[in-house]
Residue frames as a rotation matrix with the C-alpha (Angstrom) as fourth column:
UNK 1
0.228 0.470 -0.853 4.89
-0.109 0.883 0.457 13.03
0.968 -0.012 0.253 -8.18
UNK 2
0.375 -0.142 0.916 4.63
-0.921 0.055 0.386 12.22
-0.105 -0.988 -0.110 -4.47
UNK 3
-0.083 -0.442 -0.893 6.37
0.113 0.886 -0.449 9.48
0.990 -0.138 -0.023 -3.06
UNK 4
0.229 -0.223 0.948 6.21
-0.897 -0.426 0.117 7.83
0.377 -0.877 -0.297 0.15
UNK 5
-0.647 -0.545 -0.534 7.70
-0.268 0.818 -0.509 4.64
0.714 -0.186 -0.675 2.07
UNK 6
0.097 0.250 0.963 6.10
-0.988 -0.090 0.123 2.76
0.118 -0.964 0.239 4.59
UNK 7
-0.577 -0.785 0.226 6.93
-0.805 0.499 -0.320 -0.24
0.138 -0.367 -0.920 6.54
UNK 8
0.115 0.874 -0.472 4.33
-0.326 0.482 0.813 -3.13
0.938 0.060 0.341 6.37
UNK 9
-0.438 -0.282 0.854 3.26
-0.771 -0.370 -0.518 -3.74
0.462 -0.885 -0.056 9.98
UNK 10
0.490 0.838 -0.240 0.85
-0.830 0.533 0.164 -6.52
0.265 0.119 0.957 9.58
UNK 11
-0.012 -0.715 0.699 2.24
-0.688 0.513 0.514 -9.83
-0.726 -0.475 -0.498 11.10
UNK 12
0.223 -0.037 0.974 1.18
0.539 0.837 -0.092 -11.77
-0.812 0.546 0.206 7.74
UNK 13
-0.767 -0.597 0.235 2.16
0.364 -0.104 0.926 -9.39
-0.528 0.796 0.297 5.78
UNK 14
-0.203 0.676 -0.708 -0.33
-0.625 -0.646 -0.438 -7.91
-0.754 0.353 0.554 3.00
UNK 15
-0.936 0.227 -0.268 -2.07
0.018 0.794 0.607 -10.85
0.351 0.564 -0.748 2.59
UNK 16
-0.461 0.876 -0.141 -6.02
0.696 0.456 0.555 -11.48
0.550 0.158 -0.820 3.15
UNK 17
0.503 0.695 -0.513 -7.74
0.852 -0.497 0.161 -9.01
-0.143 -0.519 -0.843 5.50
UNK 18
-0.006 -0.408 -0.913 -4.83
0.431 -0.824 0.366 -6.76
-0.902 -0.392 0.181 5.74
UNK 19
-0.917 -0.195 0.348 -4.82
0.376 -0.133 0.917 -6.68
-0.132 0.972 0.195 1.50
UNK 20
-0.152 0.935 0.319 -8.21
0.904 0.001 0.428 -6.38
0.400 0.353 -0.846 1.13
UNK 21
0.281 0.105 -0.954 -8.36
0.819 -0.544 0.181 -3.26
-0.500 -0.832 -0.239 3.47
UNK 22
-0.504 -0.782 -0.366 -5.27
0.083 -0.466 0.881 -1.61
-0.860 0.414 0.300 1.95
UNK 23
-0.686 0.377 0.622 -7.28
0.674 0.010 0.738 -2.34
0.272 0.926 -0.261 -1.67
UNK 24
0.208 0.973 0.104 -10.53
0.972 -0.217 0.085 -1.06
0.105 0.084 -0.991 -0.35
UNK 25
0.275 -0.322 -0.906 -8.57
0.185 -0.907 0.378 2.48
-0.943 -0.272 -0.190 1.29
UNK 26
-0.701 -0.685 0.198 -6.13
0.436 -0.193 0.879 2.57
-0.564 0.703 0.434 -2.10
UNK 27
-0.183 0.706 0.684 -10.05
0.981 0.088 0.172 2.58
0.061 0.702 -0.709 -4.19
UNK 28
0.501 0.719 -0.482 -11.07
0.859 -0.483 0.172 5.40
-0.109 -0.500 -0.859 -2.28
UNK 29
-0.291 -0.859 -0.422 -8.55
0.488 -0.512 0.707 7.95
-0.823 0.000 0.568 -3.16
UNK 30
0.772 0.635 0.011 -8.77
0.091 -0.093 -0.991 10.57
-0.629 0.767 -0.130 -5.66
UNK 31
0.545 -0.323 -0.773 -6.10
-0.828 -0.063 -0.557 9.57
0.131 0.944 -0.302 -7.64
UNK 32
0.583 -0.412 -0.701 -3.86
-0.237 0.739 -0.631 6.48
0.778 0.533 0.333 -9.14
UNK 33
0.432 -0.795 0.426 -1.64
-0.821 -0.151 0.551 4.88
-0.374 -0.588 -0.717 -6.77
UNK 34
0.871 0.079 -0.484 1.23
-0.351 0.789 -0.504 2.43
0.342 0.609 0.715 -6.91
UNK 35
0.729 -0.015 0.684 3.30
-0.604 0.457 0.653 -0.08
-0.322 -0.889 0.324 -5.20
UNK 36
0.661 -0.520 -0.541 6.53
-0.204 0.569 -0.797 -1.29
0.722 0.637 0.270 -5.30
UNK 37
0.883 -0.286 0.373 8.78
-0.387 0.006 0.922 -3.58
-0.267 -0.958 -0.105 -3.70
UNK 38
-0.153 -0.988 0.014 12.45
0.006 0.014 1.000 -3.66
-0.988 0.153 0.003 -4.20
UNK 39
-0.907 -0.408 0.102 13.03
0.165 -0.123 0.979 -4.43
-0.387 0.905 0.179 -8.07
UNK 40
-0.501 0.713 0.490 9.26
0.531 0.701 -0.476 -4.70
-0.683 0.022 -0.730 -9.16
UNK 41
-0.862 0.258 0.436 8.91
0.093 -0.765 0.637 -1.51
0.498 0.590 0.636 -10.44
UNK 42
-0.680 0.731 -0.050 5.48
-0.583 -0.581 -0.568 0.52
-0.445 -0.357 0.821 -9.73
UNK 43
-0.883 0.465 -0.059 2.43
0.241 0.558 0.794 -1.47
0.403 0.687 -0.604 -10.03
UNK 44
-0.172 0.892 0.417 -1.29
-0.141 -0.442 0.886 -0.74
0.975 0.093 0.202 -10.27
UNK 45
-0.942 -0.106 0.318 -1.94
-0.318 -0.011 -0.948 -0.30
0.104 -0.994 -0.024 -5.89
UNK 46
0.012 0.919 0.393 -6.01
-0.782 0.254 -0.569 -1.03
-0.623 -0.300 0.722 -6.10
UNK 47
0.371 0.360 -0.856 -5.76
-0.804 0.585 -0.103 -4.08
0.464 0.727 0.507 -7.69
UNK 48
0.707 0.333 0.624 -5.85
-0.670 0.598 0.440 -7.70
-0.227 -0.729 0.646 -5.23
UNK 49
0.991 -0.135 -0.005 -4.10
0.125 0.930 -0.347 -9.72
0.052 0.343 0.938 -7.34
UNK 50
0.139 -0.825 0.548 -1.12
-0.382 -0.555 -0.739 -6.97
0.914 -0.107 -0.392 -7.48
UNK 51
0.008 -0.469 0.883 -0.50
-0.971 -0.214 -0.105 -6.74
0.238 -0.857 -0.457 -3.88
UNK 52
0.815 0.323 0.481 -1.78
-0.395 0.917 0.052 -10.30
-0.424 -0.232 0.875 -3.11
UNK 53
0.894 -0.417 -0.164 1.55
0.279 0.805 -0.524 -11.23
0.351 0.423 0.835 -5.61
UNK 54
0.348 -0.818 0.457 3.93
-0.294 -0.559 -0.775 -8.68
0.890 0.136 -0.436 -4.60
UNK 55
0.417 -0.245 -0.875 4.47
0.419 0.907 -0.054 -10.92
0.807 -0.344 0.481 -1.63
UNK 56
-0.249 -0.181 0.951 5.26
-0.565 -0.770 -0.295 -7.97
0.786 -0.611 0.090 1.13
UNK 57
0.327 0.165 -0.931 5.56
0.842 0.396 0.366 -9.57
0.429 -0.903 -0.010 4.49
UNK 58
0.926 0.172 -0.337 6.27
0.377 -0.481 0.791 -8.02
-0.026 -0.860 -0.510 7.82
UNK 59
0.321 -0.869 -0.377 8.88
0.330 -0.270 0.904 -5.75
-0.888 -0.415 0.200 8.16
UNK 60
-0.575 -0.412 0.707 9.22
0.817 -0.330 0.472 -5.02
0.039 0.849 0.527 4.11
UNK 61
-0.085 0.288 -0.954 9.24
0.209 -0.931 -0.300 -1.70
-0.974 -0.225 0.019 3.09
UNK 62
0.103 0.521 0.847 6.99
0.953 0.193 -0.235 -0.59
-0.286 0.831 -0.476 0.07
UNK 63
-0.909 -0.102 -0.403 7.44
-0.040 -0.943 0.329 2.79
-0.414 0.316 0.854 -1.99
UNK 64
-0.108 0.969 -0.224 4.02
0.618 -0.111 -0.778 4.15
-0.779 -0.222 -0.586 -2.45
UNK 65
-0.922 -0.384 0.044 3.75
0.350 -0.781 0.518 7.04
-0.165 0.493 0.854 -5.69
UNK 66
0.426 0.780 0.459 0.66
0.890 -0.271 -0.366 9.05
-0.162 0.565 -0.809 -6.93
UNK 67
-0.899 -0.369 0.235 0.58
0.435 -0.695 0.573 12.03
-0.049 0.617 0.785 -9.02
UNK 68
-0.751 0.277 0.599 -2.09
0.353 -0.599 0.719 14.96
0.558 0.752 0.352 -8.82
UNK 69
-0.248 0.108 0.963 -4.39
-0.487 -0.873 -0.027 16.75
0.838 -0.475 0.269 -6.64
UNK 70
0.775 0.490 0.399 -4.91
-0.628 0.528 0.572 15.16
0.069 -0.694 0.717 -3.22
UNK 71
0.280 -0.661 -0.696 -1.39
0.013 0.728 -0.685 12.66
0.960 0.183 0.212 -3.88
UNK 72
-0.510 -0.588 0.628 0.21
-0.691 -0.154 -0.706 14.12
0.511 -0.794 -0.328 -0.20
UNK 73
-0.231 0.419 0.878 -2.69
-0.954 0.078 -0.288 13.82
-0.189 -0.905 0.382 1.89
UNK 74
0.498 0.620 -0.606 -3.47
-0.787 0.616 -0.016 9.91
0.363 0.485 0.796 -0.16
UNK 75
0.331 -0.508 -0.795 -0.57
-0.096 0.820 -0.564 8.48
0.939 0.263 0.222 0.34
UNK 76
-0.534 -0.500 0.682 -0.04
-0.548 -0.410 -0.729 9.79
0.644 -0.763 -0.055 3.66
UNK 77
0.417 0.880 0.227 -3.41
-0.906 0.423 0.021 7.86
-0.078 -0.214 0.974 4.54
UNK 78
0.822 -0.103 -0.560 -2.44
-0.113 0.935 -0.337 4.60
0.558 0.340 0.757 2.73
UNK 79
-0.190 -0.858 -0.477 1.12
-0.085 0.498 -0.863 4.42
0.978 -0.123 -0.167 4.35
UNK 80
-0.381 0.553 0.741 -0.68
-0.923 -0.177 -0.343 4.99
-0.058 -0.814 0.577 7.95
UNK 81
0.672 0.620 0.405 -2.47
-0.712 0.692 0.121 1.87
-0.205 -0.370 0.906 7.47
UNK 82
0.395 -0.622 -0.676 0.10
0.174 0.773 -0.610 -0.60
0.902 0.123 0.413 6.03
UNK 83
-0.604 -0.656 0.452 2.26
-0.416 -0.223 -0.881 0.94
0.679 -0.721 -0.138 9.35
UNK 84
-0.216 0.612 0.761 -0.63
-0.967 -0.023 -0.255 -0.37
-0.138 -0.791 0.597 11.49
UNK 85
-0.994 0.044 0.099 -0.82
0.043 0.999 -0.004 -4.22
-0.099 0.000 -0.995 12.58
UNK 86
-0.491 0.852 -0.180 -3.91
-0.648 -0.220 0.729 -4.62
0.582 0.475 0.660 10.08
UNK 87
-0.194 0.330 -0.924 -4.38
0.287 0.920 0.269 -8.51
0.938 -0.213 -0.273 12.09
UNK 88
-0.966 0.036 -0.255 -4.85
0.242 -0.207 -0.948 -6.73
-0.087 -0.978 0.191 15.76
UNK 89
0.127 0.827 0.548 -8.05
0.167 -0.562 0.810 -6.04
0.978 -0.011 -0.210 16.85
């Protein structure tokens, strides 16, 4: 199983635009992913309501996991964008 950290970079956190992104990038993957901060355990990563509850503001770091072909190069994507201020244009 891959694993990877990444630092949320977004000044509101992974809330509205920056969630909705992160969902739409997570969809697009070819395999499962999932998201956890501190105690939460691993939850379902392409689902709105997930990330939208797991409450991740700036500066919290999230463990990322997937499992099976394509996991490196997925998660390696997905933590890239959370690392990137999603609210800058």
């Amino acid at each position: 199983m891959a694993e990877r950290q990444a630092t949320i970079a977004s000044r509101v956190g992974l809330h509205a635009r920056p969630a909705k992104l992160f969902i739409e990038t997570v969809k697009r993957q070819p395999v499962p992913v999932t998201i956890e901060l501190g105690d939460s355990g691993p939850l379902d990563a392409s689902s709105i309501l997930t990330i939208m509850s797991l409450g991740a503001t700036n500066g919290d770091v999230v463990t990322l996991r997937a499992e099976g072909e394509g996991a490196d190069e997925a998660l390696a994507e997905l933590a890239g964008l959370l690392e990137t201020d999603l609210d800058a244009e």
